[in-house]
N, C-alpha and C positions, 0 to 999 in steps of 0.2 A: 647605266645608260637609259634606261627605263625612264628615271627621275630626270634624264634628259631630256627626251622627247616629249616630255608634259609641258611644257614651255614650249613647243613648235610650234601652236596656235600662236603665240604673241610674236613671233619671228616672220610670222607671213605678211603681215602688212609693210615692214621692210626689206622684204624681197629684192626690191628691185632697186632699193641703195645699197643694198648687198650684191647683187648681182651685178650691177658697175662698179664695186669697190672690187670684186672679184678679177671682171676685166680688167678693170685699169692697172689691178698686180698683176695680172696674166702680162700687158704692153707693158710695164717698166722691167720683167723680168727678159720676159723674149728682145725687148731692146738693149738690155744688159748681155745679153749672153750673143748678140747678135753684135755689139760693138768688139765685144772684147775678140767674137772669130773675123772681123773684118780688120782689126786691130792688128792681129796676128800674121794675117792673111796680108796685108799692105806692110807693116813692118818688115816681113821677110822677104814682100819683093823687093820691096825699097832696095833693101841689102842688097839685092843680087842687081838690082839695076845698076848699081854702083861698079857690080864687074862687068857688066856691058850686056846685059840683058836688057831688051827695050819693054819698059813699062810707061802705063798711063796711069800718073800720078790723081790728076784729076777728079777722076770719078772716086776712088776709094775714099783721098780727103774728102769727098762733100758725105760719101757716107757717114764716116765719124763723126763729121759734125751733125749730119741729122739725126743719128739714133743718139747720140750724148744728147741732143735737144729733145729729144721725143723720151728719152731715161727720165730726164729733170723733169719735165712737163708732168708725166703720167706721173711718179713718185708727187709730187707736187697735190695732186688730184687724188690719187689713191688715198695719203692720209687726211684730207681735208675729207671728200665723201666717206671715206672707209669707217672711221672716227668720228662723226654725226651722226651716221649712220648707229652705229654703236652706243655713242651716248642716248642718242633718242632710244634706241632702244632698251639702255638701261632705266632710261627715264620711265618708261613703259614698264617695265618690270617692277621699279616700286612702285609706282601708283597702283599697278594691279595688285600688289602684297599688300596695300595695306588696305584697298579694299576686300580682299580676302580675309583680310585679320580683322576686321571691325566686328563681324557678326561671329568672330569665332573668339573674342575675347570678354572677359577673363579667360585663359585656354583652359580646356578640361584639365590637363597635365601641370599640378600643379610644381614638379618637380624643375622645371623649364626657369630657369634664374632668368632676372631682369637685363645681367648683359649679355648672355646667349641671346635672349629675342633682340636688343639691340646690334649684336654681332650678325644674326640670320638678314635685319632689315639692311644691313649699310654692306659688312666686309663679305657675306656670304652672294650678297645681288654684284659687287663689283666684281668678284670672280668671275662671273662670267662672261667679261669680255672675252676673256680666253677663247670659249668657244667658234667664234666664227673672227675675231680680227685676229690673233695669233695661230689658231690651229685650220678652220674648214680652208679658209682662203687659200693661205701660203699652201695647203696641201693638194688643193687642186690646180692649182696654179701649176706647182711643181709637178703631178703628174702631162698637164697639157705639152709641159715645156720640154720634160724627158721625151715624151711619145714623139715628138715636132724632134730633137735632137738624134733621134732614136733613127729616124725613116732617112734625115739627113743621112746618116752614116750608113744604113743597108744599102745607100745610092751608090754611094763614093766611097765605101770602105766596109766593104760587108763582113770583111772577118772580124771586124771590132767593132759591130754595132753588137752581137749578142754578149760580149763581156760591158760594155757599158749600160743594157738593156738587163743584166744583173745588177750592174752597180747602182745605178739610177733607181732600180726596186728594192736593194738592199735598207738604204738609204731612204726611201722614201716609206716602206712600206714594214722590212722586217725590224731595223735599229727601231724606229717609232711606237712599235710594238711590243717588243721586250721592254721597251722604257716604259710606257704605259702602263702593263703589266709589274713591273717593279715597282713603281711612284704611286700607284695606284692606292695599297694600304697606307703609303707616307703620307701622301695628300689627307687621307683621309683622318689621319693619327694630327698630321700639320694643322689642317682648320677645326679640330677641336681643342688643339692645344691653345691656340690662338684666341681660340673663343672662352675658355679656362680663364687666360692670361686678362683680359678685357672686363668678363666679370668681377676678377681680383678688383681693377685697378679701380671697377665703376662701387665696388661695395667697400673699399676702402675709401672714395669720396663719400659716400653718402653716410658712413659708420665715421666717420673723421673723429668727430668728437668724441664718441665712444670711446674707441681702440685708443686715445689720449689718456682720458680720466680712467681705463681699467688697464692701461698700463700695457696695451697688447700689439705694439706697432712694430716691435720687435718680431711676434709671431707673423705678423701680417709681412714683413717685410720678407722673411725669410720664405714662407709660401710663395709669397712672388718671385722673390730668387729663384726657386724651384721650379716653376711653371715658365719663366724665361728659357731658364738650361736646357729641360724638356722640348719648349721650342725651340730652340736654336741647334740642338742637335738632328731635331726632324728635319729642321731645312738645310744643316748639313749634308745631313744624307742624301737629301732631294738632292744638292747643289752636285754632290760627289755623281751620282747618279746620271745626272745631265750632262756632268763634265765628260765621262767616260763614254755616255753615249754619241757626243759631239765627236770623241778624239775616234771614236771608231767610225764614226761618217767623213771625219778628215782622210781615215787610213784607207778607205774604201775608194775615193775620190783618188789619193795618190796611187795607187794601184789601178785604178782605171784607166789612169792618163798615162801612167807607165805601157799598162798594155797597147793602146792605140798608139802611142808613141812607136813601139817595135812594130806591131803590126805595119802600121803608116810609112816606116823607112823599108821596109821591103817593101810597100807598094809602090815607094818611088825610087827605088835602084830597079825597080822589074819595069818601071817608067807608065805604070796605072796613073799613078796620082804624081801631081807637081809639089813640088816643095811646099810652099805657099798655102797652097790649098790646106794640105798636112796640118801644117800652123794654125790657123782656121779654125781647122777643128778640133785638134787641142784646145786654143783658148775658147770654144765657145762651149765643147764639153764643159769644159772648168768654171764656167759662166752658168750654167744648167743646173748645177751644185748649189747655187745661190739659195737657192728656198729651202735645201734642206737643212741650212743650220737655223731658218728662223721655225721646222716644223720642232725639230728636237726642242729648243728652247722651249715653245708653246707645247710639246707634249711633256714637258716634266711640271706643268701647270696644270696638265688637264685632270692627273687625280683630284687636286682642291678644286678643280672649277666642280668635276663629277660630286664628290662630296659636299658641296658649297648646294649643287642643285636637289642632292639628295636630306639636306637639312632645310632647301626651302620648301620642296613637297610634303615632307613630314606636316609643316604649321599651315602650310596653304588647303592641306585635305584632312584637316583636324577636324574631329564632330565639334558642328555647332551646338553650343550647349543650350543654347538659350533661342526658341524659334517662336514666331509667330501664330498666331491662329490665322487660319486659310481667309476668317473672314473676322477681323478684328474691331471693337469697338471704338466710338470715336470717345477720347480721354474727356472727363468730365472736368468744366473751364474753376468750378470752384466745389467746395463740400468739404466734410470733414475726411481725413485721413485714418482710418482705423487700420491696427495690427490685432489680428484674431488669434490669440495663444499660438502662436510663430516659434516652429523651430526649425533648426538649422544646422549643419553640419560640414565642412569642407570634404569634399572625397580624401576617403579613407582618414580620416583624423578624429580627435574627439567633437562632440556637439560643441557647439557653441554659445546657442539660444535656445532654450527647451520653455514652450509654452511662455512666450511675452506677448502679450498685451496691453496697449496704448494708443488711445485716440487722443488728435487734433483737432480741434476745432478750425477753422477756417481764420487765416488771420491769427492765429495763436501761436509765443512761442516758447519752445520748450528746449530746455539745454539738459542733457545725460550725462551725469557722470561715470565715472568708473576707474580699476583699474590700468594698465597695458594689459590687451589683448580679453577685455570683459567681453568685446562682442560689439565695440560701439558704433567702428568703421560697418562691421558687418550687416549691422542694423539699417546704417545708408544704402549700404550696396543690393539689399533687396528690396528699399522703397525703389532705386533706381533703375532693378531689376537685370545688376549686374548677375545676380543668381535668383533660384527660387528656393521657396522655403519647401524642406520636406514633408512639413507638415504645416495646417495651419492657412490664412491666408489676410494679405493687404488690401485694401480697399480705400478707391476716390471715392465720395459721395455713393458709397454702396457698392461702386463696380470694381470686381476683381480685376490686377492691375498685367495679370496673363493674361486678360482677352482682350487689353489694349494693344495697339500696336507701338512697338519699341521706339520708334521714333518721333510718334505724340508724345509717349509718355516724359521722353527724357526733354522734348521740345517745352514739357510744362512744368519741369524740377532743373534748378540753376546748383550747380556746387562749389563752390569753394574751400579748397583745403588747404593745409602748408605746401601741398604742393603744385597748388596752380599757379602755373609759368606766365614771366612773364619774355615776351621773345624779342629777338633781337632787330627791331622795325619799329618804326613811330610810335609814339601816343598813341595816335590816332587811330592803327593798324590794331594797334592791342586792342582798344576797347571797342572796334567794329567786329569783332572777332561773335560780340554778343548781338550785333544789331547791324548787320552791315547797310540799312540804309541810313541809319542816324544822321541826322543833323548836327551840327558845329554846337548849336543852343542845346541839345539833348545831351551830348557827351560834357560840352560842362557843366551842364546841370546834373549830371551821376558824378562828375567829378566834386563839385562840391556838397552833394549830399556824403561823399566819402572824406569828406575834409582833407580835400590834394586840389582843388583848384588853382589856390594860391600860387602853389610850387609850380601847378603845370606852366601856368602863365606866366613865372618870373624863368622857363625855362630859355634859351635863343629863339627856337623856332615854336615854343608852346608846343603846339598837338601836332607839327610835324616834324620833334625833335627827336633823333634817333635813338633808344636808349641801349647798353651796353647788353653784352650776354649776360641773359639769363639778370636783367634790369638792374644791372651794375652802377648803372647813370643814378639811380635811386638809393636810398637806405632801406633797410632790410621792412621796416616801417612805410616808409613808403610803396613801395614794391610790393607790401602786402594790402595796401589799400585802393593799389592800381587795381589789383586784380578783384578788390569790390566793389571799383566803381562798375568794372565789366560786369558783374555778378550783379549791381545795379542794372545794369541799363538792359540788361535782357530782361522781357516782358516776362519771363517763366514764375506764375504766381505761390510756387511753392519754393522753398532755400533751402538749400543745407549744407551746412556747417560743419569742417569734418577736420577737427584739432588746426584751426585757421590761424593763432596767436603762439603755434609750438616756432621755437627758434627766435622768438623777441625779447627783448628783455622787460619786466614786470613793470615801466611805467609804460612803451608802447603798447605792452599787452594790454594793461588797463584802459587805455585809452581806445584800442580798437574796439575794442568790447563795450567799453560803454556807446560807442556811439552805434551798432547794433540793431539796437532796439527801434530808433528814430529814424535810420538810413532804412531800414527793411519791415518800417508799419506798411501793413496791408494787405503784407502777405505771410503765410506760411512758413514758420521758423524751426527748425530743428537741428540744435546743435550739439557736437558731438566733442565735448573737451574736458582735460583735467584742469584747466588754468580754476583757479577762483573768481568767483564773478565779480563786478563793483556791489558795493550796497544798493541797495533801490532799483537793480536790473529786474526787469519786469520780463521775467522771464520764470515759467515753471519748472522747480527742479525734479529731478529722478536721476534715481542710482539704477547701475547695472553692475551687477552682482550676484557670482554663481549661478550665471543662463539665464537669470532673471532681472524683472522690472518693480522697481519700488517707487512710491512718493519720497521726497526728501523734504519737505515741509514748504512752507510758505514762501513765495521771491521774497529776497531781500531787499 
């Protein structure tokens, strides 16, 4: 619950589309429960008028039609505010996560799988709608609506307002609570299994080809099998759980109205209460009941929403790894880039880089080889200053690149890798991504230093044609040339290049690579790939190799 209430600052500012989504279930419930006793209440006189009892039909039909209008109305209004209310607020909950996540990533905790963080940003933020459109709402409502049904009955029938004044709290308050209490570890067992389940399916996208060629789809499929069953019996148990605690809100309900039912007929053979009335209040009891089957519902959710909130506090109050100095330098616009005997290590894992050094001249560029996992990515990620070195330090034009502030520095280093995306919105949209005032003449002029003009302009709409997921509209070739005309057209005078041709086949590789050199003179190159170069790439080479930096002889 704790991990609940860390989120009440971002729930105040929709107070008060909550506070009307509140009321208007309060008037669709109390018009509910208020037609069905008037209902009741005119039905049974009707009846008796029929034996010759004088009634006034009049007024009670205009009732049912008002409160049936005023039920549709309010219901109408309830989920239209209730429900924006809600989305906005969910809308507010990711933007504030991923501002929380920006200065807390790479996360210290390196054991946190990439679908877990994908599952905490989407399935674990959507859970908690729970919390106020299925659970707070319906629960206060239903208390307002018992107390209101409750005083009804001490007026006009007081020996069976204290059994209903039980059954009304059983139901609202004791069944809610045992469930809660139960689902509580399920939920919490349910949204990790889920989140188990999710990373499976996202690390067998991404391993595809792998688990192909080493023959292991078989194993993979079978894990998955596992981690489904896993789920599915969790939310069995949830489902059995709810069911049980409904059918004991049902039983509790029929027992109630049983009771006032006896009660009620000896109030009217002792001639207290009228027939009529009686009826009344049966159906409006029974009408009262209404919210509690949507609190049960919403409390066999509220373990995963409690869980859902306790795995986004974890990443939202994560130490930041990586923090600024109080009073930061301003990042130097050119200079050489020196690594001073750099080493590095991931928490708790072997080193990585033990005393590497390597300077850049300005404008120079240089391509690393190495094995998988030499250190090469690693090497970018500390010019980036996605970590620091343990030891050791990098340097713009002299200055140490910790007493920059993080957002110069990364505003003056551009990267592209295999894996910059390209998203599902214009040309155009992608490549403002690096320059959002650009000009129509600038984007096709990075377009055609990347050799994609051609193709953008023979597209329908050119630079405002939509391209597919994840630039499906494109070849795999293309797609990676989009993302350097972006890589172009940001002014950031430093590049790097981080396995950019991994997943082409070796003449678009060749091809990307050779044009390289002449799409990105002027600036600062530094790239990080096993592909082989073209001949006459005018690029310096170096191995990385056992933590270390070597010359590999002359460009080709």
């Amino acid at each position: 619950m704790k991990s609940l209430l860390f989120f009440a600052p971002l729930f105040r500012p929709h107070a008060g589309r909550l506070a009307l989504a509140l009321l208007l279930s309060l008037v669709t419930l109390a018009a509910g429960t208020a037609l069905l006793g008037v209902s009741g209440w005119f039905l049974t006189a009707t009846a008796l008028t029929a034996l010759g009892v004088s009634f006034n039909l009049f007024a009670p039909s205009a009732m049912v039609r008002g409160f049936s209008f005023i039920r549709i109305l309010a219901r109408y209004f309830e989920k239209l505010v209730g429900h924006n209310a809600t989305l906005t607020l969910l809308s507010d909950l990711r933007r504030w996560l991923f501002g929380a996540l920006f200065p807390r990533l790479p996360l210290a905790d390196r054991s946190l799988r990439h679908g877990d963080l994908v599952t905490r940003m989407t399935a674990d933020i959507d859970a908690l709608d729970t919390v106020f459109l299925l659970a707070i709402g319906p629960f206060l409502a239903a208390l307002v609506l018992g107390g209101a049904v409750s005083a009804v009955l001490f007026v006009l029938l007081p020996d069976a307002a204290w059994i209903y004044l039980g059954a009304i709290a059983t139901s609202i308050l004791v069944i809610p609570a045992v469930l809660a209490r139960t689902t509580r570890t399920l939920g919490r067992d349910a949204v990790q299994a889920a989140a188990t389940l999710r990373a499976h399916v996202l690390d067998a996208i991404a391993g595809h080809d792998d688990l192909v060629v080493f023959g292991q789809t078989g194993f993979v499929a079978a894990r998955f099998d596992a981690a489904s069953k896993t789920l599915a019996h969790l939310r069995n148990r949830q489902g059995l759980a709810t069911t049980i605690a409904a059918a004991a809100v049902q039983a509790v309900t029929g027992l109630a109205l049983l009771a006032i039912v006896f009660v009620g007929l000896s109030a009217v053979q002792s001639g207290a209460l009228e027939g009529p009335v009686l009826a009344g209040l049966v159906f409006a009891a029974l009408g009262s009941f209404e919210a509690t089957a949507v609190i049960v519902r919403s409390i066999g959710k509220l373990g995963a929403a409690l869980a859902s909130a306790e795995r986004l506090h974890q990443i939202a109050t994560a130490p930041i790894a990586i923090r600024d100095l109080a009073r930061p330098v301003p990042c130097p616009t050119t200079g050489a880039i020196t690594f001073e005997t750099v080493a590095f290590a991931y928490p708790n894992a072997e080193p990585v880089l033990s005393e590497v050094s390597l300077t850049l001249a300005p404008g120079e560029h240089i391509a690393i080889f190495g094995p998988s996992g030499a250190g090469k990515s690693s090497l970018l990620h500390l010019l980036l200053r996605l970590y620091d070195p343990q030891s050791g330090a990098i340097r713009i034009d002299g200055t140490d690149i910790r007493d920059i502030a993080q957002t110069d520095l990364h505003a003056h280093i551009a990267l592209l890798s295999q894996e910059s995306p390209v998203f599902l919105d214009t040309v155009r949209n992608n490549l403002l991504i690096a320059k959002p005032d650009a000009t129509d003449a600038e984007l096709y002029a990075a377009l055609k230093n990347a050799r994609l003009e051609t193709t953008i302009r023979a597209l329908p709409h050119g630079l405002d044609t939509i391209l597919g997921e994840t630039g499906t509209t494109l070849s795999a070739g293309q797609a990676r040339r989009l993302c350097l005309a972006r890589t172009l057209l940001s002014p950031a005078p430093i590049v790097l290049l981080d396995e950019p041709t991994a997943g082409l086949d070796r003449e678009t590789e060749l091809a990307l690579l050779a044009d390289f050199p002449n799409a990105l003179a002027g600036r600062t190159v530094l790239l990080a790939t096993h592909a082989l170069l073209p001949e006459n790439t005018p690029f310096r080479l170096m191995v990385l190799t056992d933590r270390s930096l070597r010359e590999a002889g002359q460009p080709r």
